[in-house]
VEXDREN-2710 file (C-alpha; in Angstrom, 1 decimal):
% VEXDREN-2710
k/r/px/py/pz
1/UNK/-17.1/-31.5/31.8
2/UNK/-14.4/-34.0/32.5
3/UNK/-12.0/-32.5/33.7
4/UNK/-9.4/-35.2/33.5
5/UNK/-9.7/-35.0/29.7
6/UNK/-9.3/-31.5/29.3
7/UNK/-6.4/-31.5/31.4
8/UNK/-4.5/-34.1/28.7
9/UNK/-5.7/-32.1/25.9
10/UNK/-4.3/-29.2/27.4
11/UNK/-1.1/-30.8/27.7
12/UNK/-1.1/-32.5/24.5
13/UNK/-1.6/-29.0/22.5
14/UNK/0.9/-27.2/24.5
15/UNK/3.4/-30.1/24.2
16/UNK/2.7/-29.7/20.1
17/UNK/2.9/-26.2/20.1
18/UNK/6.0/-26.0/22.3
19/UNK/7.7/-28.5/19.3
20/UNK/5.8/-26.7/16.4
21/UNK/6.8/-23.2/17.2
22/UNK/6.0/-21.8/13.4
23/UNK/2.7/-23.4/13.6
24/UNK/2.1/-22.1/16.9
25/UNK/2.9/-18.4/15.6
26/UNK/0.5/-18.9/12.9
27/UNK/-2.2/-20.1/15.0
28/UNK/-1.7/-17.1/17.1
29/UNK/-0.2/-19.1/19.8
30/UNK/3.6/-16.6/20.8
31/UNK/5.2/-18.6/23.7
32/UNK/7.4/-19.3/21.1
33/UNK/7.7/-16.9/18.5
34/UNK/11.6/-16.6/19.0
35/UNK/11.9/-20.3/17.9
36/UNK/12.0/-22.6/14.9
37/UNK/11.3/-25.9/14.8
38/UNK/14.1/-28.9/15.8
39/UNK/13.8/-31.3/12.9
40/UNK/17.3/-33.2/14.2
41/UNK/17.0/-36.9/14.4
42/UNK/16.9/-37.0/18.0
43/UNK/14.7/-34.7/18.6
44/UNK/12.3/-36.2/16.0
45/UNK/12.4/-39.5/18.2
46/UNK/12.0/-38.2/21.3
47/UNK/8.9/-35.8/20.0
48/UNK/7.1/-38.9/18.1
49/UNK/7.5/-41.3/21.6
50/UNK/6.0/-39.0/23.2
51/UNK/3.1/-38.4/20.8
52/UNK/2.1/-42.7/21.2
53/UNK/2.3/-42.0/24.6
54/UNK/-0.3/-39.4/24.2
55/UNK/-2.1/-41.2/21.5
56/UNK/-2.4/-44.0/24.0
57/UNK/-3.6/-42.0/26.5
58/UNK/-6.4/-40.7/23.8
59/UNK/-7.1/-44.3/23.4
60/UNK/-7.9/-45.2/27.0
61/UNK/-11.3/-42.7/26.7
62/UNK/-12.5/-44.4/24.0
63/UNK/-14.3/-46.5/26.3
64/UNK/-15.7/-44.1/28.7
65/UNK/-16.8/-41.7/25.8
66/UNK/-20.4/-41.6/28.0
67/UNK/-18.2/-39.9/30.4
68/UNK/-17.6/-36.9/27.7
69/UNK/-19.9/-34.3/26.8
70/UNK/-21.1/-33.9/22.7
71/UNK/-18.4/-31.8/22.3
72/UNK/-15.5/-33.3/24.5
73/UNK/-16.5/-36.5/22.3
74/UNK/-15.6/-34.7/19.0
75/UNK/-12.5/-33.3/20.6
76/UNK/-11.6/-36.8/21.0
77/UNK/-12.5/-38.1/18.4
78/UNK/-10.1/-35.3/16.1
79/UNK/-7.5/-35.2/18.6
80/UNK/-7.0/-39.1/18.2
81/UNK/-7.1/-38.9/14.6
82/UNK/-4.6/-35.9/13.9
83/UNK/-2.2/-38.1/16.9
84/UNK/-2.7/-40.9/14.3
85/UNK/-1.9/-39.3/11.1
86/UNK/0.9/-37.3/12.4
87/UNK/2.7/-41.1/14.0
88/UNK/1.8/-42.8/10.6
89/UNK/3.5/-39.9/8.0
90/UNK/6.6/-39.8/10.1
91/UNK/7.2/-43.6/9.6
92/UNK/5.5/-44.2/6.2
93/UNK/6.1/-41.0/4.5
94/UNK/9.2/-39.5/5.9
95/UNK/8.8/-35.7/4.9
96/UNK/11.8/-34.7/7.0
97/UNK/13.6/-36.6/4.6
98/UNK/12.4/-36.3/1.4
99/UNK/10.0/-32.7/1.3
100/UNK/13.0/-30.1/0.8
101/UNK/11.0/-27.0/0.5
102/UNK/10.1/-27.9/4.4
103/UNK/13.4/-25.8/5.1
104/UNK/13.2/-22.7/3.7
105/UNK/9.9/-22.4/3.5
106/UNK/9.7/-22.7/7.4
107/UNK/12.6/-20.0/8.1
108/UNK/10.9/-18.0/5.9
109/UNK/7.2/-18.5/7.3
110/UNK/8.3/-18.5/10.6
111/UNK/9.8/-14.8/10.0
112/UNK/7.2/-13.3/7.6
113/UNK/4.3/-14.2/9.7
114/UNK/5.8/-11.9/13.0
115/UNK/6.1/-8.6/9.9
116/UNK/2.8/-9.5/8.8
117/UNK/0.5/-9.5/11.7
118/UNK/0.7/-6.7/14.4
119/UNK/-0.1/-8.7/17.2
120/UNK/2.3/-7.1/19.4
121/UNK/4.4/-3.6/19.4
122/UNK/7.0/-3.9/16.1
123/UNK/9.9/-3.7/18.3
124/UNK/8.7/-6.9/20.5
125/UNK/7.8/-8.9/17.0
126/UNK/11.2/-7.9/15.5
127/UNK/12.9/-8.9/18.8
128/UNK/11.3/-12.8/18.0
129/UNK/12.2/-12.3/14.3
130/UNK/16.2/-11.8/15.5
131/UNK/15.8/-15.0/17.8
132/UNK/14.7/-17.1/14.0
133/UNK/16.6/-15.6/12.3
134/UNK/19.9/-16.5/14.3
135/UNK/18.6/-20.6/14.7
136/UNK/18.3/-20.1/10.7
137/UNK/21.9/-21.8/9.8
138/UNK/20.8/-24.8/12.6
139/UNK/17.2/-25.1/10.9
140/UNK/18.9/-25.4/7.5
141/UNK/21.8/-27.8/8.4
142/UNK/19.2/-30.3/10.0
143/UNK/17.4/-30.3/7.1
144/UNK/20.6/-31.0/5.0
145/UNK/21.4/-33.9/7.2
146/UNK/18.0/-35.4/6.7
147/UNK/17.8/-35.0/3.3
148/UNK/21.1/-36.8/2.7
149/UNK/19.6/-39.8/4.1
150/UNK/16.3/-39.3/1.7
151/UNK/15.4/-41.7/-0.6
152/UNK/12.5/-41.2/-3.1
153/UNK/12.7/-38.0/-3.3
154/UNK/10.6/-36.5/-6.8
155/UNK/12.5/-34.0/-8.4
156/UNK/9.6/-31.8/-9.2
157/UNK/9.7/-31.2/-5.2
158/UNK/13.4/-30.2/-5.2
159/UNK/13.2/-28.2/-8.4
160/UNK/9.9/-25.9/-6.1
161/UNK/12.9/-25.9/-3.0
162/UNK/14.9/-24.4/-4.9
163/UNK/12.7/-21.7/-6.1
164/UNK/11.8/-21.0/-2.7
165/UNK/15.5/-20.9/-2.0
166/UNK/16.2/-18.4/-4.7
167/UNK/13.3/-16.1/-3.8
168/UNK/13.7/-16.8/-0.5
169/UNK/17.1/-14.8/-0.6
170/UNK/15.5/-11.7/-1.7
171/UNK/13.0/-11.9/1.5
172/UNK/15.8/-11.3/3.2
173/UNK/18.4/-9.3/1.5
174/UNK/15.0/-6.5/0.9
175/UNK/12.4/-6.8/3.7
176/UNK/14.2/-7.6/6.8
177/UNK/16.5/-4.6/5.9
178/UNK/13.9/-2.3/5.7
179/UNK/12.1/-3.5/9.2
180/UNK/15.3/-3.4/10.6
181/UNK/15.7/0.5/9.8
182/UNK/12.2/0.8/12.2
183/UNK/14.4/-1.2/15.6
184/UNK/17.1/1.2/15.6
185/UNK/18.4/-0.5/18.8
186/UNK/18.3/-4.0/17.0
187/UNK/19.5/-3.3/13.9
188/UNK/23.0/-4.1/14.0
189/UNK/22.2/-7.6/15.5
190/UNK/19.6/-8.1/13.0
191/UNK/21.8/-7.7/10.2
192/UNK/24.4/-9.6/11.5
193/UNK/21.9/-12.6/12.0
194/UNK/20.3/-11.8/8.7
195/UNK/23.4/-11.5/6.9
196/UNK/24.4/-15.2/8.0
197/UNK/20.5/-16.7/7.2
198/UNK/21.6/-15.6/3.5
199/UNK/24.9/-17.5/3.7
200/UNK/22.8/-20.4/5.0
201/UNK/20.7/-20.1/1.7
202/UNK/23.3/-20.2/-0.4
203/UNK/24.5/-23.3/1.1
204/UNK/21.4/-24.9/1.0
205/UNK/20.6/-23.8/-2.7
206/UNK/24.2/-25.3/-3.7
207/UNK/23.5/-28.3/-1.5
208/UNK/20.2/-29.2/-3.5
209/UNK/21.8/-28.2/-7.1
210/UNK/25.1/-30.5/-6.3
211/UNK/23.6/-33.1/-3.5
212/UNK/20.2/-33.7/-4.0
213/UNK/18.8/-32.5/-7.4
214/UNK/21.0/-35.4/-9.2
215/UNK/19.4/-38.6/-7.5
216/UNK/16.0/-37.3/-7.4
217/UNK/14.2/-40.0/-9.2
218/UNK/11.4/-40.4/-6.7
219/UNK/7.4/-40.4/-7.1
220/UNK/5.5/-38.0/-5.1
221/UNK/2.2/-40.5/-5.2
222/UNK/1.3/-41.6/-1.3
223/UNK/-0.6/-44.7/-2.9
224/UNK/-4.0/-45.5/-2.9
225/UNK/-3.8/-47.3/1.0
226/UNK/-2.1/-43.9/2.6
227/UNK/-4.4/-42.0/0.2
228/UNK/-7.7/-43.7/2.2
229/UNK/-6.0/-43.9/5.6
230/UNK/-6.3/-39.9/5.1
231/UNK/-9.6/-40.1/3.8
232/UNK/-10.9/-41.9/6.5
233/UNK/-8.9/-41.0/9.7
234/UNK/-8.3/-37.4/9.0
235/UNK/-10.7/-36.1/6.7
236/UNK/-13.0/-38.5/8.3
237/UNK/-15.0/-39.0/5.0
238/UNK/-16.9/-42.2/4.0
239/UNK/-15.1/-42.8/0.8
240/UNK/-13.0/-44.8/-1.2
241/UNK/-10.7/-43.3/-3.9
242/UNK/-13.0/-45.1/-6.3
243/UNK/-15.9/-43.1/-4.7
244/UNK/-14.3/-39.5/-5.3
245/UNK/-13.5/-40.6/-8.6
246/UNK/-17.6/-41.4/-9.6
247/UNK/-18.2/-38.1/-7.6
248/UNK/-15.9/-35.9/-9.4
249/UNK/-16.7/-37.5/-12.8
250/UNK/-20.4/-36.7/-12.3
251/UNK/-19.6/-33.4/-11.2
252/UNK/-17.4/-32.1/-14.3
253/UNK/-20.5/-34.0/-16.3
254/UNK/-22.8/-31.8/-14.5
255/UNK/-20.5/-28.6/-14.8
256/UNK/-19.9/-29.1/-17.9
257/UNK/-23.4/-29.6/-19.0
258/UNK/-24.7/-26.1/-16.9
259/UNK/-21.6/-24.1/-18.5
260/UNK/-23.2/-25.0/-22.4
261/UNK/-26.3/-23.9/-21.3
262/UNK/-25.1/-20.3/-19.8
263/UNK/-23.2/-20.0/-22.3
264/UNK/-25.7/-20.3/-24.8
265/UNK/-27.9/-17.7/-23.2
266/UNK/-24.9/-15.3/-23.5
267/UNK/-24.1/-15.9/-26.9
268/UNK/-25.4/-18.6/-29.0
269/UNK/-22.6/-18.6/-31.6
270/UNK/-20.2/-19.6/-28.7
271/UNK/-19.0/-22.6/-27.2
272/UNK/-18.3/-21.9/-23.3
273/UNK/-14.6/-22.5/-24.1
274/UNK/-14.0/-19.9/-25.8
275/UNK/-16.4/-17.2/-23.8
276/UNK/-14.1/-18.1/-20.6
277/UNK/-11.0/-17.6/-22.8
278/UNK/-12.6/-13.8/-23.7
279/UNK/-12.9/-13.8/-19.7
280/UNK/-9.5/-13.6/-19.2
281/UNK/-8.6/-10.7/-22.0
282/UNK/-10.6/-8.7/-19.1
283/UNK/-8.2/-8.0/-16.4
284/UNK/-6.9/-4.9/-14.8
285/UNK/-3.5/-3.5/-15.5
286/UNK/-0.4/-4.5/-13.4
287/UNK/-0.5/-1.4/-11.9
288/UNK/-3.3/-1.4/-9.9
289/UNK/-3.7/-5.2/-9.2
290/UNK/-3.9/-5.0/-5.4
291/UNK/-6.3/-1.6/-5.7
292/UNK/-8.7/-3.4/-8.4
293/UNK/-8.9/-6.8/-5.9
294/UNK/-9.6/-4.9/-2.7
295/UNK/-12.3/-3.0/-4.7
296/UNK/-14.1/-6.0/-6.1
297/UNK/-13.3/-7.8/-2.6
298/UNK/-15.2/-5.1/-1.1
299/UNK/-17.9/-5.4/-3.6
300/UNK/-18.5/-9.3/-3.3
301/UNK/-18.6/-8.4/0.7
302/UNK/-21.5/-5.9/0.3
303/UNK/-23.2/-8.2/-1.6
304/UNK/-23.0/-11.2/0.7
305/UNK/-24.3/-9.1/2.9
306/UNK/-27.0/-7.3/1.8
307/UNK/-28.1/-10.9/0.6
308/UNK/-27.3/-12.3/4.1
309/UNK/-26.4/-15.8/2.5
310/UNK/-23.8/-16.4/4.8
311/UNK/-22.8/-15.1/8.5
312/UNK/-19.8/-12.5/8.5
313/UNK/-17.9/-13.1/12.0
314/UNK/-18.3/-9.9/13.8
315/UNK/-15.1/-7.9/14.0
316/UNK/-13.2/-9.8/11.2
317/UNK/-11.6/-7.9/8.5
318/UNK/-9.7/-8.6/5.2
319/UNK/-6.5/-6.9/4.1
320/UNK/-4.9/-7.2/0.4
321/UNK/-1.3/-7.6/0.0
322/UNK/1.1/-8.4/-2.5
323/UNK/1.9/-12.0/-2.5
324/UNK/5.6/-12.8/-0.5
325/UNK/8.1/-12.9/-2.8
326/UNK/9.0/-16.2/-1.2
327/UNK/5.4/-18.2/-2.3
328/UNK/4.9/-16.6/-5.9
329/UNK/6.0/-19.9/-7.3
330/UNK/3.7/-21.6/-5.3
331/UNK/1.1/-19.6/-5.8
332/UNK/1.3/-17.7/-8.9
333/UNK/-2.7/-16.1/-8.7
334/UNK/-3.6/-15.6/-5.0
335/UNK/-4.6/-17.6/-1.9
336/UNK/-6.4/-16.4/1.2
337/UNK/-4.8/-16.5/4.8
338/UNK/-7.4/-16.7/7.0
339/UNK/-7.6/-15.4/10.8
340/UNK/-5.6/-17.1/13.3
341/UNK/-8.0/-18.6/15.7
342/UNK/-6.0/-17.7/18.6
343/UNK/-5.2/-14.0/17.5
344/UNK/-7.5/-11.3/19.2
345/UNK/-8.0/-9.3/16.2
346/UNK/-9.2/-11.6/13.5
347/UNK/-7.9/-10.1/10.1
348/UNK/-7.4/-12.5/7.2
349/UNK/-5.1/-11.7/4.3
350/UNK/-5.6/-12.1/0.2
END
């Protein structure tokens, strides 16, 4: 074990943590639950100096990787990377300045994450929900200051901030009322700070409608270099864009091919089109959406099982909830929030 290079691991994580304090909640990391991120352009500078400093640190290993163990050398080998991807987007992409669902979507994360997992007593979670909540207005001005000096920004991506924005409002004019009534000793404050996170909303969503939304001509395409820099450096894949292109084409071919033979075993008369499109008449009502997914959830759980064609990690459960109000643009079927690794009881959510 070298000890040396844990150590700067160590530091680099808490130093991205300590900056990243939504992420850090959602990895199950709550120094800093009471915090949002700082997305001001000073703060921006001083955080992406120090990340070359680490990345140059990183660096200085690479010829002493003898010195590492197997799995110190993989450590190194994706902490480098993520160092590098996360240097190159801030100059070459600019998402501060041109992603405007970044905003709300991050107060809004950064609070529905504490109500959603019960990683502590309510009272304690809802005490880091005031402490958001009241750097809300901050988090939202920064991110109008850096938008203003955004250029290429695609107006598909404003058009999804403002949805965000509008059902973002709701979050907070229905659930953090109704956790509120559980803190009778914070409520009042809660309120108070939740009343002036809505005013920030309104600002923001009258800000993109007047400010933003009018000049947003941009493309939302990275480009075929950017594109392979991610293939290569952090999805660490040996291909070329022209690669995934022969790959995917052969595997709708191949799809394709295997869904006109099932489909002719079900009903000959049928092309597989039109069987899926009879697929989708069977659904369960409305009314019982959540009851009828944990059911067949449970089912395709059993059966996994009893099969044993994967591993199930002992202890790990799955709840089903109601998509937030805030994501149901986003995500207008469902999605699956797995386990935080750094939470002690490992339940994911669909």
């Amino acid at each position: 074990m070298n000890q040396e290079f844990n150590r700067l691991v160590d530091e680099i994580l808490e130093f991205h943590w300590k900056n990243n304090p939504i992420e850090a909640t959602y990895l199950g990391i709550h120094q800093y639950d009471d915090q949002l991120d700082r997305t001001d352009p000073g703060s921006r500078r001083q955080y992406f100096k120090k990340l070359k400093e680490y990345l140059s640190k990183i660096d200085k290993f690479s010829s002493g990787k003898s010195k590492l163990s197997q799995d110190e050398q993989m450590d190194w080998k994706m902490l480098q990377n993520a160092l590098k991807v996360e240097i190159t987007e801030e100059n070459k992409i600019h998402w501060y300045e041109r992603l405007p669902q970044t905003y709300p979507e991050g107060a809004l994360l950064g609070c529905y994450i504490m109500l959603l997992r019960d990683f502590a007593p309510l009272e304690r979670r809802m005490k880091c929900v005031l402490g958001r909540l009241k750097q809300v207005p901050r988090f939202i001005n920064e991110g109008k200051k850096n938008l203003t000096k955004g250029r290429n920004i695609p107006r598909i991506w404003v058009q999804i901030a403002l949805e965000i924005t509008l059902s973002g409002k709701e979050f907070f004019k229905q659930m953090i009322p109704r956790f509120a009534e559980k803190v009778p000793r914070l409520k009042k404050e809660i309120l108070t700070a939740n009343q002036k996170a809505l005013i920030a909303f309104d600002g923001y969503e009258k800000f993109l409608k007047n400010q933003i939304l009018p000049r947003a001509k941009g493309q939302f395409g990275i480009g075929m270099e950017h594109f392979e820099f991610l293939l290569s450096v952090h999805h660490q894949l040996p291909y070329t864009t022209d690669d995934l292109l022969s790959i995917g084409s052969r595997i709708v071919q191949q799809t394709q091919a295997e869904m006109k033979e099932v489909a002719r075993k079900i009903n000959p008369r049928k092309i597989w089109v039109d069987i899926v499109d009879d697929l989708k008449k069977k659904h369960p009502s409305k009314t019982n959406l959540v009851g009828f997914y944990e059911k067949e959830m449970t089912r395709a759980r059993d059966f996994v099982k009893k099969k044993d064609l994967v591993t199930i990690p002992k202890g790990e459960t799955l709840a089903m909830i109601e998509t937030p109000i805030f994501k149901r643009n986003i995500i207008p079927y469902a999605a699956y929030m797995a386990p935080a690794p750094f939470e002690k009881k490992q339940e994911g959510f669909f």
